[in-house]
Chimera marker file (.cmm) of the C-alpha trace (Angstrom):
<marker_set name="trace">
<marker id="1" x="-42.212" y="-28.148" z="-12.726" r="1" g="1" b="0" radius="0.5"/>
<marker id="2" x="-41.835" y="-29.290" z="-9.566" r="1" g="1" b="0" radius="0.5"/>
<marker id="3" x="-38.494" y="-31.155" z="-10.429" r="1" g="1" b="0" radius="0.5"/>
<marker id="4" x="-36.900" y="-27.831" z="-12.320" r="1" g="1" b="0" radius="0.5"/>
<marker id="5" x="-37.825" y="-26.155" z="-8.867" r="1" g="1" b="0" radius="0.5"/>
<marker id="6" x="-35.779" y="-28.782" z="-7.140" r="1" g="1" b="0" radius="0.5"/>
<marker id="7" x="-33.174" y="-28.787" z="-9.174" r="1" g="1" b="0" radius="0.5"/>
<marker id="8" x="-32.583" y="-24.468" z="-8.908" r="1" g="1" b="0" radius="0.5"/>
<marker id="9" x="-32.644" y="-25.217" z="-5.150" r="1" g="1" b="0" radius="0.5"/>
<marker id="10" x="-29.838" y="-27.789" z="-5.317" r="1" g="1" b="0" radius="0.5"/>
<marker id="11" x="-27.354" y="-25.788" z="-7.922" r="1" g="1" b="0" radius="0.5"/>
<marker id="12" x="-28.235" y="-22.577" z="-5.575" r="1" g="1" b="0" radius="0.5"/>
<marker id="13" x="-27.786" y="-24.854" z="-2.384" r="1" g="1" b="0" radius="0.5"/>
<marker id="14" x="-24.283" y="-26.003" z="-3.936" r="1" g="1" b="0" radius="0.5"/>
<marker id="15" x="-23.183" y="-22.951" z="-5.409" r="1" g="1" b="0" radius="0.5"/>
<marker id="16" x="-23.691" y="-21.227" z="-1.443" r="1" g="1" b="0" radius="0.5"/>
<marker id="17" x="-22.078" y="-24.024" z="-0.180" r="1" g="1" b="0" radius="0.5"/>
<marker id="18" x="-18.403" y="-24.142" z="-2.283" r="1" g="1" b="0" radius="0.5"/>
<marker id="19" x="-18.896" y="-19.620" z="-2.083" r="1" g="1" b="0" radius="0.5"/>
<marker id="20" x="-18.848" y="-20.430" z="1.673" r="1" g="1" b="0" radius="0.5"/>
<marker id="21" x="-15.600" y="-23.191" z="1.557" r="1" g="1" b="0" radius="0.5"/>
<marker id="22" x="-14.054" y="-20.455" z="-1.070" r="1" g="1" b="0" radius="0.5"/>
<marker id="23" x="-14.271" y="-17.797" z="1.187" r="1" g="1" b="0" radius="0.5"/>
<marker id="24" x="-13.481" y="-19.498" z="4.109" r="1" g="1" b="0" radius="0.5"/>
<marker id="25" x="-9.862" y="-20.755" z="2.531" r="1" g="1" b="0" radius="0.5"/>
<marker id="26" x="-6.111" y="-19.797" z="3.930" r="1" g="1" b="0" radius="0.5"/>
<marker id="27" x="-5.690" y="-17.795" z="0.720" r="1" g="1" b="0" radius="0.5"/>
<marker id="28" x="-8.315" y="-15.837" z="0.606" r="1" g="1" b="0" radius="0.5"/>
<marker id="29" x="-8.143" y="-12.776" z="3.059" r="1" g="1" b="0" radius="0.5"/>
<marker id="30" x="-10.603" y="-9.771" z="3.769" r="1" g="1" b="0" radius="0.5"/>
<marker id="31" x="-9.610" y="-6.867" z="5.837" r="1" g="1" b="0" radius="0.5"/>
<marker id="32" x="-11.683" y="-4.288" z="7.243" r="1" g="1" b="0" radius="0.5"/>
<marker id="33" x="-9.709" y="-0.876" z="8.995" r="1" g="1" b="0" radius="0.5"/>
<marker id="34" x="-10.091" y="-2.419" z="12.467" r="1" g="1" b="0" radius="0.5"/>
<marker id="35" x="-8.197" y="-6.010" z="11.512" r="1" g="1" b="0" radius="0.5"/>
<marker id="36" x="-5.416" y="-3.575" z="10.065" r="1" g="1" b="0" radius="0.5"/>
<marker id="37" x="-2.291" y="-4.527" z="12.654" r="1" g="1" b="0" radius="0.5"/>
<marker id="38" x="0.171" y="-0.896" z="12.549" r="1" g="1" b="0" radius="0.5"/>
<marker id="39" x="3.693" y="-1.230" z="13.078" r="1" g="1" b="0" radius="0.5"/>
<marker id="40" x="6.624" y="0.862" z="12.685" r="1" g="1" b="0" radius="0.5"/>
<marker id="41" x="8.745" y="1.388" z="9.611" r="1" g="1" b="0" radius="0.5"/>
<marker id="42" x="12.763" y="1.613" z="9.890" r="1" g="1" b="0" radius="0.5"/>
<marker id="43" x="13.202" y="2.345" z="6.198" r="1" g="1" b="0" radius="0.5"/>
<marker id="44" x="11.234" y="5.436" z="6.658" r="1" g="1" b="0" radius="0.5"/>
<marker id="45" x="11.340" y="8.105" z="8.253" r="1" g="1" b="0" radius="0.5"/>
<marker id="46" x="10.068" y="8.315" z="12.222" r="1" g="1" b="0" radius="0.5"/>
<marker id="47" x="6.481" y="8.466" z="12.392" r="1" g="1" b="0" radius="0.5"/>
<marker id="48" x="5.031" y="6.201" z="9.523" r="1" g="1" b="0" radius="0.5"/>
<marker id="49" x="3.273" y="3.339" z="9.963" r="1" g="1" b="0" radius="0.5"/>
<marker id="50" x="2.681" y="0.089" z="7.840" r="1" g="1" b="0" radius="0.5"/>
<marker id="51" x="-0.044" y="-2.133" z="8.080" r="1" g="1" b="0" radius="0.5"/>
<marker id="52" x="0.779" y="-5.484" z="5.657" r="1" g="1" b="0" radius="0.5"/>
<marker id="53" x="-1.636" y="-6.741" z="3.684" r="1" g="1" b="0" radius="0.5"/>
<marker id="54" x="-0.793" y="-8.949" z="1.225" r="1" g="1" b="0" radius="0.5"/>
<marker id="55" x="3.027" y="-10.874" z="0.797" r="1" g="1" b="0" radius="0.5"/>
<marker id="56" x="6.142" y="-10.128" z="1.960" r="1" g="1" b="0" radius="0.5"/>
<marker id="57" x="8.211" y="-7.070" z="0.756" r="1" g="1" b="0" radius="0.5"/>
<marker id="58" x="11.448" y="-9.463" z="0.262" r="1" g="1" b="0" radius="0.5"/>
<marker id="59" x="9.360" y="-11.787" z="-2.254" r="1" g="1" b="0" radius="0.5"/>
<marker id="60" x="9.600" y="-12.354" z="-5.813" r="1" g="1" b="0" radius="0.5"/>
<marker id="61" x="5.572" y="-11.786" z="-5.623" r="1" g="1" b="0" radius="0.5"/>
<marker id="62" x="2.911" y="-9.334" z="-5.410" r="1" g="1" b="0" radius="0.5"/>
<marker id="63" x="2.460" y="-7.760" z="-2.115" r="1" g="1" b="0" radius="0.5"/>
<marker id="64" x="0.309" y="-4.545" z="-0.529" r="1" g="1" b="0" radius="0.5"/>
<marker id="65" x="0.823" y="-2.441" z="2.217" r="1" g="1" b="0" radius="0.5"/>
<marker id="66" x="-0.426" y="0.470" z="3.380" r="1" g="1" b="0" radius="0.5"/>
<marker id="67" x="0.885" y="3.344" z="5.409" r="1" g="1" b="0" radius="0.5"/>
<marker id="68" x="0.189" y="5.879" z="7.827" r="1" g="1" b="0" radius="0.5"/>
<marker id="69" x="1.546" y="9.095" z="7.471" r="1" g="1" b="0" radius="0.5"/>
<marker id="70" x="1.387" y="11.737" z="10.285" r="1" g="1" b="0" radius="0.5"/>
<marker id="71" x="0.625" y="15.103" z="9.722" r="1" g="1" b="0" radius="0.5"/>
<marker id="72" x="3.589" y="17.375" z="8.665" r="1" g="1" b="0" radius="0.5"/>
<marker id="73" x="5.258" y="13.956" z="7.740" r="1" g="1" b="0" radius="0.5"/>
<marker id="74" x="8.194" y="14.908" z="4.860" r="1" g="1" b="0" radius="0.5"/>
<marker id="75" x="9.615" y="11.650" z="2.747" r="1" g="1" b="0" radius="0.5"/>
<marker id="76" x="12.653" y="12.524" z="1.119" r="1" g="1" b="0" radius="0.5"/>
<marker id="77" x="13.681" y="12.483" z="-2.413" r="1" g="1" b="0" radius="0.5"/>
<marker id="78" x="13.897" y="8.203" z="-2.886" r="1" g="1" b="0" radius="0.5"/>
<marker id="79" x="13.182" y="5.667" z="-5.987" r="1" g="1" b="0" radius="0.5"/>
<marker id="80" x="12.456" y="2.015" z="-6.037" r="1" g="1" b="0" radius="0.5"/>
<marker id="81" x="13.751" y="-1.198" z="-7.856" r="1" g="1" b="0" radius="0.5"/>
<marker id="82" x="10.743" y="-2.244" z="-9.634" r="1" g="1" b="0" radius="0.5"/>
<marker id="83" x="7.307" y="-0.218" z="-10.115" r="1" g="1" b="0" radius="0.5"/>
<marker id="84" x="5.391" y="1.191" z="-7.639" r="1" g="1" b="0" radius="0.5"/>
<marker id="85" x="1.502" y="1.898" z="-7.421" r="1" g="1" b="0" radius="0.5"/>
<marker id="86" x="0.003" y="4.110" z="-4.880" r="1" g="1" b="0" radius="0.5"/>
<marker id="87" x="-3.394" y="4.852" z="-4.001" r="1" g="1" b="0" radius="0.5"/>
<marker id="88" x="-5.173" y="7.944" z="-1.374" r="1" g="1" b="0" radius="0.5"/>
<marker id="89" x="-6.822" y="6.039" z="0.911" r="1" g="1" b="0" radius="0.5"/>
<marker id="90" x="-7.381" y="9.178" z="3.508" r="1" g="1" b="0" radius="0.5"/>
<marker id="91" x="-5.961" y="12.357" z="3.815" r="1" g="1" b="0" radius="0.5"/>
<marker id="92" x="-3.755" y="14.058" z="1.097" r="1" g="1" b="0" radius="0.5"/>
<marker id="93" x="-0.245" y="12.813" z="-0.088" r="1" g="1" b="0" radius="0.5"/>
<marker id="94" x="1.539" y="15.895" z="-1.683" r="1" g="1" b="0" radius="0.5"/>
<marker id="95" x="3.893" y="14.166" z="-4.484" r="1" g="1" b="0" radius="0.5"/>
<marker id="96" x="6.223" y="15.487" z="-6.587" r="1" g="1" b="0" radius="0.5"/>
<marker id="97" x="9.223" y="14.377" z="-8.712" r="1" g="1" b="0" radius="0.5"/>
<marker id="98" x="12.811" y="14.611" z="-8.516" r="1" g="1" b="0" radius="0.5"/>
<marker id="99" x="16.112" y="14.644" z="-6.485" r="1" g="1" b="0" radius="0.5"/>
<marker id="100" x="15.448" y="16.519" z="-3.346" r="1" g="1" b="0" radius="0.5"/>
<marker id="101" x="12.230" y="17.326" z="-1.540" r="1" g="1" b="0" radius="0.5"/>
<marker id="102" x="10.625" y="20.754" z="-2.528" r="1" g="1" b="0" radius="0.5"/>
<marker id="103" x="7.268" y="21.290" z="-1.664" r="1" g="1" b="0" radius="0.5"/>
<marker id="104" x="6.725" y="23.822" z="-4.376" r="1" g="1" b="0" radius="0.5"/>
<marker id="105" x="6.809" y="20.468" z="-7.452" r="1" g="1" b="0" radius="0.5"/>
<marker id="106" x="4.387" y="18.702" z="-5.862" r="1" g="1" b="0" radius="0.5"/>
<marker id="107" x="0.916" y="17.553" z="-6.466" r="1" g="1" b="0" radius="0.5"/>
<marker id="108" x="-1.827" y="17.192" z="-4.207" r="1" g="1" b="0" radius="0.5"/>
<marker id="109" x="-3.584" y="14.002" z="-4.500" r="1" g="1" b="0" radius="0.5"/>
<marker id="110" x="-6.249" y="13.296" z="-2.363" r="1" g="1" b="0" radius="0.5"/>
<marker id="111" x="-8.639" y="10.475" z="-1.263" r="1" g="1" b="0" radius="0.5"/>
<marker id="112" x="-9.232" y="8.322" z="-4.344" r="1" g="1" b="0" radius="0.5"/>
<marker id="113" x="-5.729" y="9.541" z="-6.118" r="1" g="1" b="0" radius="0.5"/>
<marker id="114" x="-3.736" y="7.190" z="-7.755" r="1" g="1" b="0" radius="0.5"/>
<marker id="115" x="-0.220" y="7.513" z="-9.228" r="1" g="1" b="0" radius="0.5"/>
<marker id="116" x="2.178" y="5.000" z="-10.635" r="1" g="1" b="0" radius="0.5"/>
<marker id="117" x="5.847" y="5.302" z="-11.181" r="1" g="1" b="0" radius="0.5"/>
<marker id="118" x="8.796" y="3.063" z="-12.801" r="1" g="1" b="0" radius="0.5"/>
<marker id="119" x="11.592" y="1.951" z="-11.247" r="1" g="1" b="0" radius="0.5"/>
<marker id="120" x="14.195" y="4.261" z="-10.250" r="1" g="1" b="0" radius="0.5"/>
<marker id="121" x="11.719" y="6.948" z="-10.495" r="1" g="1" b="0" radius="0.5"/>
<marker id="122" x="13.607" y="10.104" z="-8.102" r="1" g="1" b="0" radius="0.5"/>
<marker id="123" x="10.237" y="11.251" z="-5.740" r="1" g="1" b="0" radius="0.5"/>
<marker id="124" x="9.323" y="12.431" z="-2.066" r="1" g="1" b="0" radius="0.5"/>
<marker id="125" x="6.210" y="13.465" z="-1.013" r="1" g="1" b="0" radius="0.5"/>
<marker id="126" x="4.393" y="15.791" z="1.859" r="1" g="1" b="0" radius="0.5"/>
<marker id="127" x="1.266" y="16.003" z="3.813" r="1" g="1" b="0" radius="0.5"/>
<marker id="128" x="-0.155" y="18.407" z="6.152" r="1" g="1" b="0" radius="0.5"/>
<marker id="129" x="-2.484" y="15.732" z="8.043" r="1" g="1" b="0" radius="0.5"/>
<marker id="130" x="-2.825" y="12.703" z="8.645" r="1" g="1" b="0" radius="0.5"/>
<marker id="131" x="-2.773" y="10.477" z="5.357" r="1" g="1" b="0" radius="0.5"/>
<marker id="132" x="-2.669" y="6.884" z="4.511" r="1" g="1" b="0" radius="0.5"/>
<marker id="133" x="-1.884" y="5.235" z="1.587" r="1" g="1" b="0" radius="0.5"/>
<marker id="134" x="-2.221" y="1.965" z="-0.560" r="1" g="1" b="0" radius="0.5"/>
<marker id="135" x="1.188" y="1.026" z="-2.003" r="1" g="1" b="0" radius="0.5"/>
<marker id="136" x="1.309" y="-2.043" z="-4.429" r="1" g="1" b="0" radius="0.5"/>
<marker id="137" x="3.632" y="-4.167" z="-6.762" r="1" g="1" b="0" radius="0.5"/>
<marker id="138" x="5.545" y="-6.977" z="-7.206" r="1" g="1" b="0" radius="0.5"/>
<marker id="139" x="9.076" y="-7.366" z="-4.940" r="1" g="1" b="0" radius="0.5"/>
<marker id="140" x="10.667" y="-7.378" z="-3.839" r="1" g="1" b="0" radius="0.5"/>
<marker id="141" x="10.246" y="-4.076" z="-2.637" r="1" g="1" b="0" radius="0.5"/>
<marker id="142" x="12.917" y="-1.727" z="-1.770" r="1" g="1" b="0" radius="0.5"/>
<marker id="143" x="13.490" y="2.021" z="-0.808" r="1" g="1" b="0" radius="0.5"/>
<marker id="144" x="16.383" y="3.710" z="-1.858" r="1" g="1" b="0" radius="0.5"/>
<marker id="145" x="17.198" y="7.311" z="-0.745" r="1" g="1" b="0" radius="0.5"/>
<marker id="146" x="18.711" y="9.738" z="-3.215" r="1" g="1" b="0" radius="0.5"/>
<marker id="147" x="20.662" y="11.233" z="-0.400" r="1" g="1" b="0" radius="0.5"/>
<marker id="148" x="22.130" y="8.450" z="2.079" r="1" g="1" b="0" radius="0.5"/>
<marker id="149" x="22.021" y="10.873" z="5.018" r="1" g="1" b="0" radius="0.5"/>
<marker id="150" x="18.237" y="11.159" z="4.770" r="1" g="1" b="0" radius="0.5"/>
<marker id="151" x="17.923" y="7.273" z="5.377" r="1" g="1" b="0" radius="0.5"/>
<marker id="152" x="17.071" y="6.365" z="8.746" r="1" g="1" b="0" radius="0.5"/>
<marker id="153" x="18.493" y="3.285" z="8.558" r="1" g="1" b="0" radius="0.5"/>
<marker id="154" x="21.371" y="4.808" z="8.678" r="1" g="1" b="0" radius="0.5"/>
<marker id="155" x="20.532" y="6.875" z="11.504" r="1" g="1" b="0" radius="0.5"/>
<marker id="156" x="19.448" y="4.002" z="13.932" r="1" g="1" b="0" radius="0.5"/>
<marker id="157" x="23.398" y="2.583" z="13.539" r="1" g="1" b="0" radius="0.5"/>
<link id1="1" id2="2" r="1" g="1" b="0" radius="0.2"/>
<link id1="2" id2="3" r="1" g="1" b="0" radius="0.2"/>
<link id1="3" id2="4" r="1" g="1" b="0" radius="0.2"/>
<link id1="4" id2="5" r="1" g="1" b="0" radius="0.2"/>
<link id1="5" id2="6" r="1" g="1" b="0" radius="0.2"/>
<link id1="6" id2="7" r="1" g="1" b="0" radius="0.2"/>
<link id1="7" id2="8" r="1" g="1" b="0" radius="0.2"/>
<link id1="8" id2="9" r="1" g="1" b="0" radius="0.2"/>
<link id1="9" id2="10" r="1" g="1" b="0" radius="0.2"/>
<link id1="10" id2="11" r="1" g="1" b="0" radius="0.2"/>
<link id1="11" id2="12" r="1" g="1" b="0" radius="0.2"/>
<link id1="12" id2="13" r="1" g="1" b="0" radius="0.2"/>
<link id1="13" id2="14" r="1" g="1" b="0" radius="0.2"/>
<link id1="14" id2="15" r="1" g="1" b="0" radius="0.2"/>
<link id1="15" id2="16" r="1" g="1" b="0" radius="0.2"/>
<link id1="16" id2="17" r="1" g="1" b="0" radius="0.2"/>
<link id1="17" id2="18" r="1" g="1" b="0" radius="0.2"/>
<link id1="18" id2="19" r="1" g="1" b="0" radius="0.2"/>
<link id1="19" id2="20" r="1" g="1" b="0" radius="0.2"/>
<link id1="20" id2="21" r="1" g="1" b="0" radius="0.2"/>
<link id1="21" id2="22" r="1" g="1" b="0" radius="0.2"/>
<link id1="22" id2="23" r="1" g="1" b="0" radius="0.2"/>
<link id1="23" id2="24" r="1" g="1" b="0" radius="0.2"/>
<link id1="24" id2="25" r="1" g="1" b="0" radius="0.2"/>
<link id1="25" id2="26" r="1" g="1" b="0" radius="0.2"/>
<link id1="26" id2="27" r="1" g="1" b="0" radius="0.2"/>
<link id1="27" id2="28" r="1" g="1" b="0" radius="0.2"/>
<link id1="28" id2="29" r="1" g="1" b="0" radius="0.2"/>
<link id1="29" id2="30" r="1" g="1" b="0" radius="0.2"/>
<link id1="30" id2="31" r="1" g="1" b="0" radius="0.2"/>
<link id1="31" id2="32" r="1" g="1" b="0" radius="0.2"/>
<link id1="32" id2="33" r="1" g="1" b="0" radius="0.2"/>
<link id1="33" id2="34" r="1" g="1" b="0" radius="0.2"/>
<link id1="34" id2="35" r="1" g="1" b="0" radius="0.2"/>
<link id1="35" id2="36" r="1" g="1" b="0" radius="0.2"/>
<link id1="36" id2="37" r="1" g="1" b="0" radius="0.2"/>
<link id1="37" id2="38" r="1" g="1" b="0" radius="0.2"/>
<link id1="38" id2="39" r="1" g="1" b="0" radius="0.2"/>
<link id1="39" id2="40" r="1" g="1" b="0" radius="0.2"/>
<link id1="40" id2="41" r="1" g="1" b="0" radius="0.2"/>
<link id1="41" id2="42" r="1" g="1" b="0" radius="0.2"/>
<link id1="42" id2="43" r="1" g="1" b="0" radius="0.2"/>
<link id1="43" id2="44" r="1" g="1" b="0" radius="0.2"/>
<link id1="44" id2="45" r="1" g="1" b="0" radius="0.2"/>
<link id1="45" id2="46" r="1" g="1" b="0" radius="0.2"/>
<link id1="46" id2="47" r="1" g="1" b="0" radius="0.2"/>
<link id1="47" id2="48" r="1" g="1" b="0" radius="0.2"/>
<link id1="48" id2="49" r="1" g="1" b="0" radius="0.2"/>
<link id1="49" id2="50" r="1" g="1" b="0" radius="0.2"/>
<link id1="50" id2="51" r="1" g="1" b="0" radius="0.2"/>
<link id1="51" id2="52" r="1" g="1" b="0" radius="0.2"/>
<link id1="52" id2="53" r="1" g="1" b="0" radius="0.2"/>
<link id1="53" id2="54" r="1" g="1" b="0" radius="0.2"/>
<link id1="54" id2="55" r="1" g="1" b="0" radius="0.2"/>
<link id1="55" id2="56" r="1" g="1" b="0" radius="0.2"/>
<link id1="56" id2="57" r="1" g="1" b="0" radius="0.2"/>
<link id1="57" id2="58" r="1" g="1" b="0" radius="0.2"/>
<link id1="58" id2="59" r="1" g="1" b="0" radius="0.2"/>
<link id1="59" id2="60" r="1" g="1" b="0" radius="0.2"/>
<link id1="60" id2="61" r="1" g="1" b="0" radius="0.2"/>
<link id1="61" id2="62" r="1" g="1" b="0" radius="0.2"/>
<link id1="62" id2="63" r="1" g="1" b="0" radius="0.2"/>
<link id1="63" id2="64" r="1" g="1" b="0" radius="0.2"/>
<link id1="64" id2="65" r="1" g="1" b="0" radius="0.2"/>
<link id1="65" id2="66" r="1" g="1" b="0" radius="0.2"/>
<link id1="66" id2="67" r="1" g="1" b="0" radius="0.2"/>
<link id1="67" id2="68" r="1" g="1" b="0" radius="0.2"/>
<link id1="68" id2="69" r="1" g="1" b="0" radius="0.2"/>
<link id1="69" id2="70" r="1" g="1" b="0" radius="0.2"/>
<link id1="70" id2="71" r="1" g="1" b="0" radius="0.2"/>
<link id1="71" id2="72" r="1" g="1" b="0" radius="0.2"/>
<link id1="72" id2="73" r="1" g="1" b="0" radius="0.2"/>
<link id1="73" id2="74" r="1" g="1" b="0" radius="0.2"/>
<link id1="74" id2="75" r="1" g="1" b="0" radius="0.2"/>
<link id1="75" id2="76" r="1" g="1" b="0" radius="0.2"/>
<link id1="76" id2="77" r="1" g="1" b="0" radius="0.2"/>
<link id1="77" id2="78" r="1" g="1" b="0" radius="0.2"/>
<link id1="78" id2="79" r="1" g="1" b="0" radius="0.2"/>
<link id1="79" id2="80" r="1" g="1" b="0" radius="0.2"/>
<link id1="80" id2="81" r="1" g="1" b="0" radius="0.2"/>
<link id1="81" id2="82" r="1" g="1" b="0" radius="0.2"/>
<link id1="82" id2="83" r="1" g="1" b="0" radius="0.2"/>
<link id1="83" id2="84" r="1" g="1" b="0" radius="0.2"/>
<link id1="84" id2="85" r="1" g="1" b="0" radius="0.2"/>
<link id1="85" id2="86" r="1" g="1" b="0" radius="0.2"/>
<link id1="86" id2="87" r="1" g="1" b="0" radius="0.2"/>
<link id1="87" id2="88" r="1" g="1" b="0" radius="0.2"/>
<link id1="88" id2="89" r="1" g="1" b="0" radius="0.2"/>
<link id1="89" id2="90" r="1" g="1" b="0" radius="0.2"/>
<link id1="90" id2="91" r="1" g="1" b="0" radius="0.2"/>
<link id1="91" id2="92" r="1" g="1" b="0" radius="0.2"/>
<link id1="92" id2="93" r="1" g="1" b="0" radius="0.2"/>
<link id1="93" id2="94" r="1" g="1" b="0" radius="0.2"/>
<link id1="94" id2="95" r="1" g="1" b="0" radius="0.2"/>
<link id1="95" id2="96" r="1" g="1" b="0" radius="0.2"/>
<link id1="96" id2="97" r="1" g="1" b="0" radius="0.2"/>
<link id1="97" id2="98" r="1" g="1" b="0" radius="0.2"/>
<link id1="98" id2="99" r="1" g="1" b="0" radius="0.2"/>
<link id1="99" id2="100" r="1" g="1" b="0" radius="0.2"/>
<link id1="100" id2="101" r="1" g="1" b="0" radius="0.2"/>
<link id1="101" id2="102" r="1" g="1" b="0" radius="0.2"/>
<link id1="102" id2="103" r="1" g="1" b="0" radius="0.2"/>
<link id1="103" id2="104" r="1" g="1" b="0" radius="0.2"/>
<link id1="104" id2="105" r="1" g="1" b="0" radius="0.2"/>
<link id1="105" id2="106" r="1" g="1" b="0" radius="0.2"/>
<link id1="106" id2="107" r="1" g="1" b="0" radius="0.2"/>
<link id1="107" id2="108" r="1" g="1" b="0" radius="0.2"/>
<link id1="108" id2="109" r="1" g="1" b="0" radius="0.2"/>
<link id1="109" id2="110" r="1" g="1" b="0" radius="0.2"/>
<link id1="110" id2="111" r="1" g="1" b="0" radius="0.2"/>
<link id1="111" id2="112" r="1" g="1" b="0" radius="0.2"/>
<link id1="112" id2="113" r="1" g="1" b="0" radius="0.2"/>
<link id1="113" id2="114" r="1" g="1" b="0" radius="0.2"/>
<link id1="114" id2="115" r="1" g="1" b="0" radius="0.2"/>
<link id1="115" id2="116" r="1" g="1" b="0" radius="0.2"/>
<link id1="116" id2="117" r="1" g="1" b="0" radius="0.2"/>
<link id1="117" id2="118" r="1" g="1" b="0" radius="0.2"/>
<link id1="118" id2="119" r="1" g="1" b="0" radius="0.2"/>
<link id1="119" id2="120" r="1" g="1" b="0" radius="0.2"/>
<link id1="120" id2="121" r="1" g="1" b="0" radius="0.2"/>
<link id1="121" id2="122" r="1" g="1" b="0" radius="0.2"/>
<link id1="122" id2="123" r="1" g="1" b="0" radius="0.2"/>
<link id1="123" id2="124" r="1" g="1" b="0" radius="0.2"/>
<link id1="124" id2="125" r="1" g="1" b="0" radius="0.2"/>
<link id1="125" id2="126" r="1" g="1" b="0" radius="0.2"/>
<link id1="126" id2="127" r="1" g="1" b="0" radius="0.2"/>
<link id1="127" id2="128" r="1" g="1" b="0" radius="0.2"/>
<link id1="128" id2="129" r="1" g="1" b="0" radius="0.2"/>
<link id1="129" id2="130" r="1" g="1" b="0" radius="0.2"/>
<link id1="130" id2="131" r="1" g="1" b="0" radius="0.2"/>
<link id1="131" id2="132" r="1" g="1" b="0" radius="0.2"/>
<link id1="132" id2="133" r="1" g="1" b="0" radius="0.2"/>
<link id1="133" id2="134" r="1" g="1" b="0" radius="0.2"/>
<link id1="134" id2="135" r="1" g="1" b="0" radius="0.2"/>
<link id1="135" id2="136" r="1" g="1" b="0" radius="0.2"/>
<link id1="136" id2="137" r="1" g="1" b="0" radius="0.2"/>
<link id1="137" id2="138" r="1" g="1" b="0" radius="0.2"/>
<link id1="138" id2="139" r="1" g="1" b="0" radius="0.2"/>
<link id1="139" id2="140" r="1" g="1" b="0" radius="0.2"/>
<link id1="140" id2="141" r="1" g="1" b="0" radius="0.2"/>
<link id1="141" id2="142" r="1" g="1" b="0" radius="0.2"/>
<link id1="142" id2="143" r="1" g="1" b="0" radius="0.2"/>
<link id1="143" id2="144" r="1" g="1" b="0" radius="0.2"/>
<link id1="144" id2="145" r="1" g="1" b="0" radius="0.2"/>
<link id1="145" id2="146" r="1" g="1" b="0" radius="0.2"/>
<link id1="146" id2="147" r="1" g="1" b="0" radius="0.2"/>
<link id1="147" id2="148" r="1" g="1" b="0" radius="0.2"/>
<link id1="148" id2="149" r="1" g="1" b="0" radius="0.2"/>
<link id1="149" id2="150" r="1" g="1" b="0" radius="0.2"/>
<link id1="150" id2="151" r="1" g="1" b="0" radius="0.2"/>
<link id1="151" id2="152" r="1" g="1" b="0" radius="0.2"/>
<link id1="152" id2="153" r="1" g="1" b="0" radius="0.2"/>
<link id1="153" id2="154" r="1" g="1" b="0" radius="0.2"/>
<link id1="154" id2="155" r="1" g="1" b="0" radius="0.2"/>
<link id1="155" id2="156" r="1" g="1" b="0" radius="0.2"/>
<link id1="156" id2="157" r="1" g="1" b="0" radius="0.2"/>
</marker_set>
């Protein structure tokens, strides 16, 4: 008995041990709000910000982001080159489909929300306070505007 108690204590000891180095690796990250670092976006419009959280946009690899939204922030009609995934963290992202904003074909989607879309999908989206959400895919990531004159890319020339 007492050797089967010994031996629990040493698979437990060792399985702590390697759940410790595991967590404790480069690859491995864990964020909490406060660790989230804010920074502006110039492919959006004035206002948003983007906190990175996993890859880089320009990869050929899964990457996550989320961003800040102000209240009465308005994100033109745009679409994407590969599918996008987008989750409510806070607040309430007003979505809708098509080729120019128009806050009458949208849907509310608040905290919790999720909504996926394929490439080249023509959307824009609304909110009336402050929102943030998850977006999530595999790049590289892109933003193109339906419009050219509504990107501020364009604008900061």
């Amino acid at each position: 008995m007492k050797s089967r108690s010994a031996f629990v204590l040493m698979v437990l000891a060792a399985v702590g041990v390697s759940s410790i180095a595991w967590a404790q690796t480069s690859a491995h990250k864990m964020f909490t709000p406060g660790d989230l670092k804010w920074t502006d976006v110039a492919a959006l419009p004035a206002g948003a910000k983007m906190a990175m959280l996993e890859g880089k946009l320009e990869d050929a690899a899964p990457f996550t982001f989320r961003a800040k939204l102000p209240a009465n922030y308005q994100l033109p009609a745009h679409w994407h080159p590969a599918i996008e995934h987008v989750t409510v963290i806070s607040g309430t992202f007003n979505l809708g489909l098509g080729d120019k904003l128009d806050k009458t074909r949208t849907k509310p989607l608040s905290a919790g929300s999720f909504t996926f879309m394929p490439p080249k999908t023509n959307h824009f989206g609304w909110t009336e306070q402050e929102t943030v959400i998850q977006i999530h895919g595999v790049g590289p990531w892109g933003i193109n505007y339906v419009n050219a004159a509504d990107d501020p890319r364009k604008k900061q020339q």
